[in-house]
C-alpha positions as CSV (number, residue, x, y, z in Angstrom):
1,X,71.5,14.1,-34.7
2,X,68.2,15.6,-35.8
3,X,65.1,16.0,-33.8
4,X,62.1,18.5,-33.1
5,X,61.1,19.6,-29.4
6,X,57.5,21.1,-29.3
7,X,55.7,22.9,-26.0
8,X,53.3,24.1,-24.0
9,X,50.5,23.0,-26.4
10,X,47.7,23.8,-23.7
11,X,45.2,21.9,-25.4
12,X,44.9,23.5,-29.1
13,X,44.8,19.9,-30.9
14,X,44.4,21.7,-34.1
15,X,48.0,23.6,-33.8
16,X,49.2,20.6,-32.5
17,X,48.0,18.0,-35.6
18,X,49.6,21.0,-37.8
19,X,53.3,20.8,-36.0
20,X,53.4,17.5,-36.2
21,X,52.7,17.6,-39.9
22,X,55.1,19.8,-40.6
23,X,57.8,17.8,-38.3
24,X,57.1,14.8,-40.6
25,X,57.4,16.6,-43.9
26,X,61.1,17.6,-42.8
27,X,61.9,13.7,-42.3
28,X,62.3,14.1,-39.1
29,X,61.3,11.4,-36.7
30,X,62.3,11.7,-32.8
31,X,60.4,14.3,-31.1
32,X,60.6,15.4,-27.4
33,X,57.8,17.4,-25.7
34,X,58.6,19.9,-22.8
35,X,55.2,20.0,-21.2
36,X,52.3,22.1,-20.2
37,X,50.2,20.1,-22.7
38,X,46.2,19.8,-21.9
39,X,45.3,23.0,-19.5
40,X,43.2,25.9,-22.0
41,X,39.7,26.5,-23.1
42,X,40.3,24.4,-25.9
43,X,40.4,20.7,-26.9
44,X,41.9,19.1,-24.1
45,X,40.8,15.3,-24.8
46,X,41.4,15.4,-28.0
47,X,44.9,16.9,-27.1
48,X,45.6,14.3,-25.3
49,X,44.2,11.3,-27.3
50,X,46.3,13.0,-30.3
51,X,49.7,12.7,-28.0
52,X,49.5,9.3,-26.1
53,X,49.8,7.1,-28.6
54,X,52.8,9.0,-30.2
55,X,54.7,7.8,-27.1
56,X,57.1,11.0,-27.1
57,X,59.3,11.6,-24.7
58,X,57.4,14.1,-22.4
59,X,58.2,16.4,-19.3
60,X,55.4,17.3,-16.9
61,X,54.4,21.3,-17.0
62,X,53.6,23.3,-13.9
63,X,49.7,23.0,-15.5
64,X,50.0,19.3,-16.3
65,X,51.1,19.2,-12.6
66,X,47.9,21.3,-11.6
67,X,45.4,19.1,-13.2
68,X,46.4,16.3,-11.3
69,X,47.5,18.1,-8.3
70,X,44.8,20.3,-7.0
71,X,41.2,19.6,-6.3
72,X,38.8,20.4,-9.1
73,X,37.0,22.8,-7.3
74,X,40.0,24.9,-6.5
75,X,42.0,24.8,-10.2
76,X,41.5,28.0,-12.5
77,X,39.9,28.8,-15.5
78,X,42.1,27.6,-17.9
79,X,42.7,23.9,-15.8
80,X,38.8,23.7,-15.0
81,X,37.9,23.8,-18.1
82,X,40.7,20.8,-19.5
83,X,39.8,18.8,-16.2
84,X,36.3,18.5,-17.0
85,X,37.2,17.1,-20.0
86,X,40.1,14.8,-19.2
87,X,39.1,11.4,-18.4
88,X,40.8,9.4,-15.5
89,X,43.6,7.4,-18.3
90,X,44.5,10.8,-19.5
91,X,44.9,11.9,-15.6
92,X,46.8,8.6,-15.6
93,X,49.0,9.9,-17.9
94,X,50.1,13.1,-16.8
95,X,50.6,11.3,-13.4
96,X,53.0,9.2,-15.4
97,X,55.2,12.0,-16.4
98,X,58.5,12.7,-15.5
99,X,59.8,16.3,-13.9
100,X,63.1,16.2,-16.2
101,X,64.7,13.8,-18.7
102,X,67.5,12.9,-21.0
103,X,67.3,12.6,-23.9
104,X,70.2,11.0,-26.1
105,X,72.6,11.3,-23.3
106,X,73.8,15.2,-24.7
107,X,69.7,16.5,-24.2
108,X,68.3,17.9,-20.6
109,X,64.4,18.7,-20.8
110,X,62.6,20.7,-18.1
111,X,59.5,22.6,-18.7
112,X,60.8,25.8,-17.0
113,X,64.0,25.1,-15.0
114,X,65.4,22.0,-13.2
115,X,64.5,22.8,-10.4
116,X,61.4,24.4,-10.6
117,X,58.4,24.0,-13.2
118,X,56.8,28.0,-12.3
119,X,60.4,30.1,-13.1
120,X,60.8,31.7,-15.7
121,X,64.6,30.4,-17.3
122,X,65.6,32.8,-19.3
123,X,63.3,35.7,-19.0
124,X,63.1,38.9,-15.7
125,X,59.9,40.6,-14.7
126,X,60.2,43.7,-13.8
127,X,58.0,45.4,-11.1
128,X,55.9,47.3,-13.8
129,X,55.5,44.4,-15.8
130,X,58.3,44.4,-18.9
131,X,59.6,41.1,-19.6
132,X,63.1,40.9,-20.6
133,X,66.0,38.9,-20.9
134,X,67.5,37.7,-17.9
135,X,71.7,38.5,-17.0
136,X,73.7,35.6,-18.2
137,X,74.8,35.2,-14.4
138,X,71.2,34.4,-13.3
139,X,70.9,31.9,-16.2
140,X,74.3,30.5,-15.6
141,X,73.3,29.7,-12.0
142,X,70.0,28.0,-12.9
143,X,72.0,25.7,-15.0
144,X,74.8,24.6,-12.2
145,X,75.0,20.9,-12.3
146,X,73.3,19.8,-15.8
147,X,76.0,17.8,-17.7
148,X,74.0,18.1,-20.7
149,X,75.3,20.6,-24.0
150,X,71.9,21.0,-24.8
151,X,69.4,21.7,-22.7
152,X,66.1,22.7,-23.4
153,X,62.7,24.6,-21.7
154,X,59.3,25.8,-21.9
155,X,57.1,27.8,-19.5
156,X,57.2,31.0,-21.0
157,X,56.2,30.7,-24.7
158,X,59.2,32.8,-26.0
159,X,61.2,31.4,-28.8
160,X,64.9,31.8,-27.6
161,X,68.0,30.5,-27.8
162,X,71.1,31.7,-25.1
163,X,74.5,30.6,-25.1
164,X,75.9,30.0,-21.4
165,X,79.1,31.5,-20.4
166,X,80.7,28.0,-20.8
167,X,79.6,26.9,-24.4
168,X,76.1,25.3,-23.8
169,X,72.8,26.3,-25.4
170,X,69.4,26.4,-23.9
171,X,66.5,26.5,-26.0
172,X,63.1,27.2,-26.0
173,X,61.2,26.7,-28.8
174,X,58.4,28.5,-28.2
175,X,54.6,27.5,-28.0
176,X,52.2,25.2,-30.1
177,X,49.4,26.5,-28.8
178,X,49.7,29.4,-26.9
179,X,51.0,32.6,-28.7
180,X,50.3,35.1,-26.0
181,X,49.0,35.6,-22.3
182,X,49.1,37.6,-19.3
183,X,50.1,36.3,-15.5
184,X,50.6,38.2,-12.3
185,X,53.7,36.2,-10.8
186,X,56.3,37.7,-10.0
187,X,54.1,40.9,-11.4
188,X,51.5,41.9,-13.6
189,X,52.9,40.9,-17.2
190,X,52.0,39.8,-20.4
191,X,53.9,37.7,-22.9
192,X,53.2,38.3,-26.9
193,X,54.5,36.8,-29.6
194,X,52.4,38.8,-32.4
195,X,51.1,36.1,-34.3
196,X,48.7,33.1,-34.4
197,X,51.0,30.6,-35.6
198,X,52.0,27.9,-33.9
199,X,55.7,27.8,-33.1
200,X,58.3,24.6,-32.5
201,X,62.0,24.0,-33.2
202,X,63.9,21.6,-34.5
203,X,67.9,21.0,-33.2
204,X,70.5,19.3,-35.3
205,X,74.0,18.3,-33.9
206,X,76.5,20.0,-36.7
207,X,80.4,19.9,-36.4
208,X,80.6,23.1,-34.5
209,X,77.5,22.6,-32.1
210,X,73.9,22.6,-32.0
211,X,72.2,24.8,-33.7
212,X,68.5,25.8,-33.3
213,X,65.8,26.2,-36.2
214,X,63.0,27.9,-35.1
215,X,59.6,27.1,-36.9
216,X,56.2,29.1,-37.5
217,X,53.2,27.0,-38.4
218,X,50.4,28.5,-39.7
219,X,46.8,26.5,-39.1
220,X,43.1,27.5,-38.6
221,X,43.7,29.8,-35.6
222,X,40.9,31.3,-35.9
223,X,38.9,28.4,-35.2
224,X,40.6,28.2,-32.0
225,X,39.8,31.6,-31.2
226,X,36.2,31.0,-32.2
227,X,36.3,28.2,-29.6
228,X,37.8,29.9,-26.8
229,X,35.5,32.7,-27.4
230,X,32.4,30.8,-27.0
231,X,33.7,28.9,-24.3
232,X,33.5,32.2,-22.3
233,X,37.0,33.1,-22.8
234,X,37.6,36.4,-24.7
235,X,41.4,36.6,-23.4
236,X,42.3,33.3,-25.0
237,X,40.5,34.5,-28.0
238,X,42.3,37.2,-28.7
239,X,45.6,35.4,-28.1
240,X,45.0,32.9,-30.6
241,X,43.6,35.6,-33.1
242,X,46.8,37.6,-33.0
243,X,49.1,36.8,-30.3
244,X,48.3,39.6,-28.3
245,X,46.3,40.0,-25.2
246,X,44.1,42.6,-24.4
């Protein structure tokens, strides 16, 4: 078994029309999406035109859940400014969205962890703000009753693959459209990746497990960047430019 999971796209249509190019040019035809797909300064109708018709198998993301969740006056930046572009079928849609799913039997999806969609999986915050990698204890405990040998997640942009103290894998492939931000929950912290490609994986069954391929995509990012700058967003900007934030 051979397929590609993409995430947390937050609306960059352009990154996104250049994943799923590459995903075809490897052959490869069954694709899941982990969620988090619309909310950014970016493109988020066309986003969402691109993905509805593909019919993929799709988790809701703590933003998708925002955009249909909380009243447009009240939603951040980043949601506004998708929201006010969305109309009511793509609303539809992300209301249509599952919190988890199987895929194949052997595949859990969640966008962060199964039992929340704001926790980071497989990453700690400290109090002054370094992300790290959590102890295999806390991730073993997050993953106490999924059946599943594979399971994979979103929510915090990282490419990253961990082995749980019993043989599983969890996955995250990383962002489409999204190489870097900063967030204050738990605490003050940024997340970089140090690029402005976009980044996917693709997971193949072999004889002695799964095994994760993690995939950079390069695209006009600096289109993007040009877009989220004049839509009044200099920290998106910079993200997409070089997957830093300022």
């Amino acid at each position: 078994m051979r397929f590609a999971a993409i995430a947390d796209i937050h609306g960059n249509c352009a990154a996104l029309r250049a994943v799923l190019a590459d995903i075809q040019s490897l052959g490869i035809g069954d694709i899941v999406n982990l969620g988090d797909c619309l909310s950014g300064p970016l493109e988020a109708a066309r986003t969402a035109d691109l993905l509805m018709p593909l019919d993929l198998l799709t988790v809701r993301g703590n933003h998708d859940r925002y955009l249909i969740e909380t009243p447009a006056g009240e939603l951040a930046l980043s949601d506004a400014h998708a929201h006010a572009q969305l109309a009511p079928r793509h609303l539809d849609w992300l209301r249509k969205l599952p919190f988890s799913a199987v895929f194949r039997d052997e595949v859990l999806l969640c966008h962060a962890t199964p039992k929340g969609d704001d926790v980071y999986w497989l990453e700690e915050v400290s109090p002054e703000g370094h992300v790290f990698l959590k102890s295999l204890e806390e991730i073993d405990a997050l993953a106490e009753g999924v059946e599943q040998p594979l399971i994979l997640c979103g929510h915090s942009h990282v490419p990253r693959a961990v082995q749980l103290s019993d043989g599983r894998l969890i996955v995250n492939p990383g962002s489409v459209g999204c190489p870097a931000y900063d967030d204050d929950t738990p605490y003050y912290h940024k997340v970089e990746v140090g690029h402005g490609m976009a980044s996917y994986a693709v997971l193949e069954k072999t004889s002695s497990g799964w095994v994760p391929q993690f995939r950079n995509v390069s695209y006009d990012h600096m289109a993007m960047s040009r877009l989220a700058a004049a839509n009044g967003r200099a920290d998106w900007a910079m993200a997409l430019a070089i997957g830093r934030v300022g």
